[in-house]
N, C-alpha and C positions, 0 to 999 in steps of 0.2 A: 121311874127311878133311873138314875144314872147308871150308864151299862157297867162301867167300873165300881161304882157301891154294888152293882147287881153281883156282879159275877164273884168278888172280894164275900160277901154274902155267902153266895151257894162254897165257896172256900173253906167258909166256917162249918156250915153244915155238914159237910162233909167229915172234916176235922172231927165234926161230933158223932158222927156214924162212925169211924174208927174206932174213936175214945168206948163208946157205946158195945160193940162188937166183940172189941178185947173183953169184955167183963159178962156178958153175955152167956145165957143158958143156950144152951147148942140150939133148943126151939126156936129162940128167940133172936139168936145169930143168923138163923135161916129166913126172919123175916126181915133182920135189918140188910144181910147182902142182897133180897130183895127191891129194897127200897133204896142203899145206894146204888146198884147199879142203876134202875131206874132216874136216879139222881145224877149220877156220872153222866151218862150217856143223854140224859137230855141237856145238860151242862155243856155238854160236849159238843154236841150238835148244833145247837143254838151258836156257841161261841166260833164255833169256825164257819157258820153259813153265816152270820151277821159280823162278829166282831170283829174276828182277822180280815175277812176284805175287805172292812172300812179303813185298815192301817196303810198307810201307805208305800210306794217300792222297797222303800230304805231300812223299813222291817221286815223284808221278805225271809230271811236266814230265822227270824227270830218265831216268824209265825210256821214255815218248814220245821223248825225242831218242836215247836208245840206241838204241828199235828202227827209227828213222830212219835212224839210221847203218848196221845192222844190213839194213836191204834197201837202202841205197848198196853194201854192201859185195858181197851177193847180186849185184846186177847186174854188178859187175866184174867175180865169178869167173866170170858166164857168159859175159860179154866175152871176157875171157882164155882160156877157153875152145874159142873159136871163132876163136882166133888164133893164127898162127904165131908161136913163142918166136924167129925170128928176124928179125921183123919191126920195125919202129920203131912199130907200132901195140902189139905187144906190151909193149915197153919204155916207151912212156907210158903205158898203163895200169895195167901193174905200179905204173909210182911213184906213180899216183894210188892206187890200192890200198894201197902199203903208209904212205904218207902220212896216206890217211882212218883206218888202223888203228889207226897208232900214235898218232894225235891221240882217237880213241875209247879205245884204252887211257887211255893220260893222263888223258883225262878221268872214266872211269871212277876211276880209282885215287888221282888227288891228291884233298888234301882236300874236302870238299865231294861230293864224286863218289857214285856207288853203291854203293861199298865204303862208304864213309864208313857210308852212310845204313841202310847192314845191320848194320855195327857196333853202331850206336845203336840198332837197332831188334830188331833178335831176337838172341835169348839162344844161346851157346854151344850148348848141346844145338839146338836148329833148325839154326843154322848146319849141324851135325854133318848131322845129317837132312838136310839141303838138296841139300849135299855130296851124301852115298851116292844121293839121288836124282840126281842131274847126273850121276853117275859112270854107275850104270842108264842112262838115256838116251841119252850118247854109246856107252854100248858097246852096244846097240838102233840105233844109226845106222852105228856100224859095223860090224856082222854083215854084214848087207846088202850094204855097198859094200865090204865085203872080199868077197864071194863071187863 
């Protein structure tokens, strides 16, 4: 799959682990921040070991504040982590999290963004390649933390 349908993809999912989380029985809140972090973070990883180095110098600033956001976002889940889902310390950090998220999606994706700048910069077949590599690494990330 194309690394930008990939990544636009894991975008959504995430979106729906929010959406999901909000409305959530506290039990069931503890398996979804489970499985997005796992989803973050393999999200994460993949996109900055494959996709920001395939962009080239000229979005350097751009791919710098992604992974800026990208260990903001690190700290949260281990915040949240180490917090009870029925606390008020949980519940502001969630919104901080999914705030800083969805302001890094956006920004990733409207124009100007890092989508943008892969569009313009590498060719369909890379993209392609980029992809199956992203795809490889998160499923390498999740071997592991499914076991």
């Amino acid at each position: 799959m194309n690394a930008i349908d990939l990544l636009m993809r894991d975008h959504r999912i995430v979106e729906k682990f929010f959406s999901e989380i909000q409305t959530a029985t506290p039990g069931e809140q503890e398996r979804l921040l489970a499985d997005l972090n796992e989803a973050l973070r393999a999200h994460m990883q993949a996109e900055e070991s494959v996709f920001y180095t395939a962009l080239h110098a000229e979005s350097q600033d751009l791919i710098r504040r992604s992974v800026q956001e990208h260990a903001a976002v690190k700290k949260l889940l281990e915040q949240l982590a180490a917090v009870d889902v029925d606390s008020d310390r949980f519940r502001k950090d969630f919104g901080t999290l999914m705030k800083d998220v969805q302001t890094h999606i956006r920004e990733e994706e409207e124009p100007g963004g890092v989508m943008t700048a892969a569009r313009e910069q590498l060719t369909e077949s890379a993209l392609d390649g980029i992809g199956e590599e992203i795809e490889r690494i998160k499923d390498e990330l999740r071997g592991p933390l499914a076991a």
